[in-house]
C-alpha positions as CSV (number, residue, x, y, z in Angstrom):
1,X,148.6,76.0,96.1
2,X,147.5,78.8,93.8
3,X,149.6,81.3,95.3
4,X,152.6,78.8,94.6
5,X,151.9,78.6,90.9
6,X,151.3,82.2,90.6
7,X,154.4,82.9,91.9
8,X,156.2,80.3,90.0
9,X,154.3,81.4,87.0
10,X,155.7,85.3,88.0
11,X,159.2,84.3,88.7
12,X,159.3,81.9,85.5
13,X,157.9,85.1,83.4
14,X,161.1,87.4,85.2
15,X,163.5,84.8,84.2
16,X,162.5,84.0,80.6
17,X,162.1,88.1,80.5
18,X,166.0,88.2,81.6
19,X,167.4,85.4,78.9
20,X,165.1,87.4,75.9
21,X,166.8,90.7,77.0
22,X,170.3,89.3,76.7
23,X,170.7,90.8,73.2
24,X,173.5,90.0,71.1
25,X,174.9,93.6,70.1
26,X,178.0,94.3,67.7
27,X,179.6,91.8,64.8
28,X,179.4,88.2,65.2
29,X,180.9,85.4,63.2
30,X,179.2,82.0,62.7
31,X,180.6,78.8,61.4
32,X,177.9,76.2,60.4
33,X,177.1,72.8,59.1
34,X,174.4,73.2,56.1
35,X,172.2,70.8,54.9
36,X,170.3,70.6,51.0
37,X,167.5,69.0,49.6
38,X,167.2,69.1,46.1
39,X,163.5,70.5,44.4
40,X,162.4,70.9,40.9
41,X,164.8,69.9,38.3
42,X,168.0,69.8,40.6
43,X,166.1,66.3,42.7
44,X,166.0,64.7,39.0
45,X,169.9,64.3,39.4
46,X,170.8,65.1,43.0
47,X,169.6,63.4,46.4
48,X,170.9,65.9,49.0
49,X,173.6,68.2,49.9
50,X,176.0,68.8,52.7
51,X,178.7,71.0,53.7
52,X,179.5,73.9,55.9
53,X,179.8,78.0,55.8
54,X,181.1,81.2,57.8
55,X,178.6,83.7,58.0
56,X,179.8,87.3,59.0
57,X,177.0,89.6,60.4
58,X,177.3,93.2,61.9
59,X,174.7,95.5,62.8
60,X,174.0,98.6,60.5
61,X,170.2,99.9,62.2
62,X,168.4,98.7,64.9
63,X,167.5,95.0,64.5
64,X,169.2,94.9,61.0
65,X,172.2,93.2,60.0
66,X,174.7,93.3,57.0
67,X,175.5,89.8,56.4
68,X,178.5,88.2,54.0
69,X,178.8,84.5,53.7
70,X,180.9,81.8,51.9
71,X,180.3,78.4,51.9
72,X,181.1,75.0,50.4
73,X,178.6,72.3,49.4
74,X,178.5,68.6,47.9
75,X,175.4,67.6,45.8
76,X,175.1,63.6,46.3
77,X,174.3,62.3,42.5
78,X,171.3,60.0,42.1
79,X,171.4,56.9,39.4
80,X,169.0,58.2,36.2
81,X,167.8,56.4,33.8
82,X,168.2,57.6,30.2
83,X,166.4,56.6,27.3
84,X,166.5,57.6,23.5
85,X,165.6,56.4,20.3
86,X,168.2,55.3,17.1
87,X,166.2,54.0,14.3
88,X,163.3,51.9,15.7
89,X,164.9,51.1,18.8
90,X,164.8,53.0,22.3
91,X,167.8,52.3,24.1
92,X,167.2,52.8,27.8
93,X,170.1,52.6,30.3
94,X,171.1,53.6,34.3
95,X,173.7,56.3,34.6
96,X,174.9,57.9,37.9
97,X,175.4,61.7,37.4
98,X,178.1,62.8,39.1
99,X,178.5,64.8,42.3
100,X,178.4,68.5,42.2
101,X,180.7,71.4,44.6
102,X,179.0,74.0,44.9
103,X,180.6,77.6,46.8
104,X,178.7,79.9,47.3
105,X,179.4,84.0,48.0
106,X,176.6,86.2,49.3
107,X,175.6,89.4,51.0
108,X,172.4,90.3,52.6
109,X,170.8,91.9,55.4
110,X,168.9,90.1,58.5
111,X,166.1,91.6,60.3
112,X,165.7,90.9,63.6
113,X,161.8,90.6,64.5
114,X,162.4,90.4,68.1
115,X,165.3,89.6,69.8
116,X,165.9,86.1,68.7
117,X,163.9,85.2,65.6
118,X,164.8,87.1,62.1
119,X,164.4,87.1,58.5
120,X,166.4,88.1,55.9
121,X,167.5,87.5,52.2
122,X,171.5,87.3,50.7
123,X,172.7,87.3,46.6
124,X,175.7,86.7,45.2
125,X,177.6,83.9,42.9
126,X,177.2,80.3,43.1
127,X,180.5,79.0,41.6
128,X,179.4,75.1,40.4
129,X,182.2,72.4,39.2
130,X,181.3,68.8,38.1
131,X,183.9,66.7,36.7
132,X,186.4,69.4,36.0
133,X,183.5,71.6,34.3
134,X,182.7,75.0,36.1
135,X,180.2,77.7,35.9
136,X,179.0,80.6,38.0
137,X,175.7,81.5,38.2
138,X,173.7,83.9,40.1
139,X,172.3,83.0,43.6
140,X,169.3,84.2,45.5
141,X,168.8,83.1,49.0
142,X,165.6,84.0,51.4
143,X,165.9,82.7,54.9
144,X,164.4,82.5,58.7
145,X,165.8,81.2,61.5
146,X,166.6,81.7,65.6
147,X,169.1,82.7,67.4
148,X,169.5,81.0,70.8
149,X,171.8,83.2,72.8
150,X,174.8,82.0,75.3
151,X,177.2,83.3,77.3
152,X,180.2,85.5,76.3
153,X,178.4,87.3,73.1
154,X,178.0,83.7,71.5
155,X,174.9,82.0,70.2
156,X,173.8,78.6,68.6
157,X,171.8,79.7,65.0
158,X,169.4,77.5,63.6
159,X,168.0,78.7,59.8
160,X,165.9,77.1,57.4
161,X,166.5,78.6,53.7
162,X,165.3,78.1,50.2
163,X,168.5,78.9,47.8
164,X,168.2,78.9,44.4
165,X,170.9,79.3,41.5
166,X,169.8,81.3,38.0
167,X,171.8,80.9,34.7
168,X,170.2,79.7,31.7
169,X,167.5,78.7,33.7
170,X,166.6,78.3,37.5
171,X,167.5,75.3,40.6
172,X,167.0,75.4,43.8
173,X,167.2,73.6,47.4
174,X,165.7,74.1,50.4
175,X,168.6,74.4,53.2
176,X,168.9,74.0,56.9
177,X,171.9,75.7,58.8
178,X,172.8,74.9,62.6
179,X,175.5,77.5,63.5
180,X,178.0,78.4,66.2
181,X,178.1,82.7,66.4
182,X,181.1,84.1,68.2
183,X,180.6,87.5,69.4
184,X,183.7,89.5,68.2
């Protein structure tokens, strides 16, 4: 029985060894669905966020990556309540802010610390509209994540991010990102 599982344990070891080694070499191109949830001062008006991006990557050193992304996100508004004075009197009422779209435009790098699992970082412009009012601010986006490869130069990508927008002052989400790369 112990020779059994050793052998098992050898052959499982050889196999696992054999996915791992399938490296995903040259450019690749993922299109993702990306999810938000609000911290700081951006959950005072927003619940989540939802969208989707394309996510160009193509090796520049061993185990780095350039990467260039655009996306689109929707920031769900929350009901607030507001409340001011005039005279003597507070005046306190529900409002629902309004939903924000959000594209973002990045470049980065990705470092590969072994063959599946990376890190990396990507800035750029967050262009932000809300009820026909539009500003671009600067956006900052460290990021981890795995790459579970496939066949044919393809893998799935699953990344967890925190992304945060700077103009006047600073907002930020934490992000998750489930991907489909094509090799190209």
């Amino acid at each position: 029985m112990k020779k059994l599982f050793l052998l098992t344990a050898i052959a499982g070891v050889f196999a696992f060894g054999n996915v791992s080694a399938q490296k995903i070499k040259g450019p690749k191109l993922g299109i993702g669905a990306d999810f938000a949830v609000p911290v700081g001062v951006l959950s005072d008006g927003y619940k989540f966020g939802f969208g989707g991006s394309l996510l160009f990557q193509t090796p520049i050193a061993p185990k780095l990556n350039f990467t260039a992304s655009a996306g689109y996100l929707n920031l769900s508004g929350k009901d607030v309540t507001v409340s001011y004075f005039t005279g003597n009197q507070m005046i306190t009422f529900k409002q629902k802010v309004s939903n924000s779209n959000v594209i973002p435009v990045k470049v980065g790098a990705r470092y590969f610390i072994n063959d599946n699992f990376y890190a990396g970082a990507e800035v750029g412009a967050a262009f932000l509209s809300e009820d026909g009012d539009s500003a671009t601010a600067f956006a900052y986006s460290p990021n981890i994540g795995y790459e579970l490869p496939l066949a044919n130069k393809n893998s799935l990508d699953f990344g967890v991010r925190y992304e945060g927008w700077s103009k006047n002052s600073s907002v930020g989400f934490f992000g998750l990102r489930v991907a489909y790369n094509f090799g190209l």
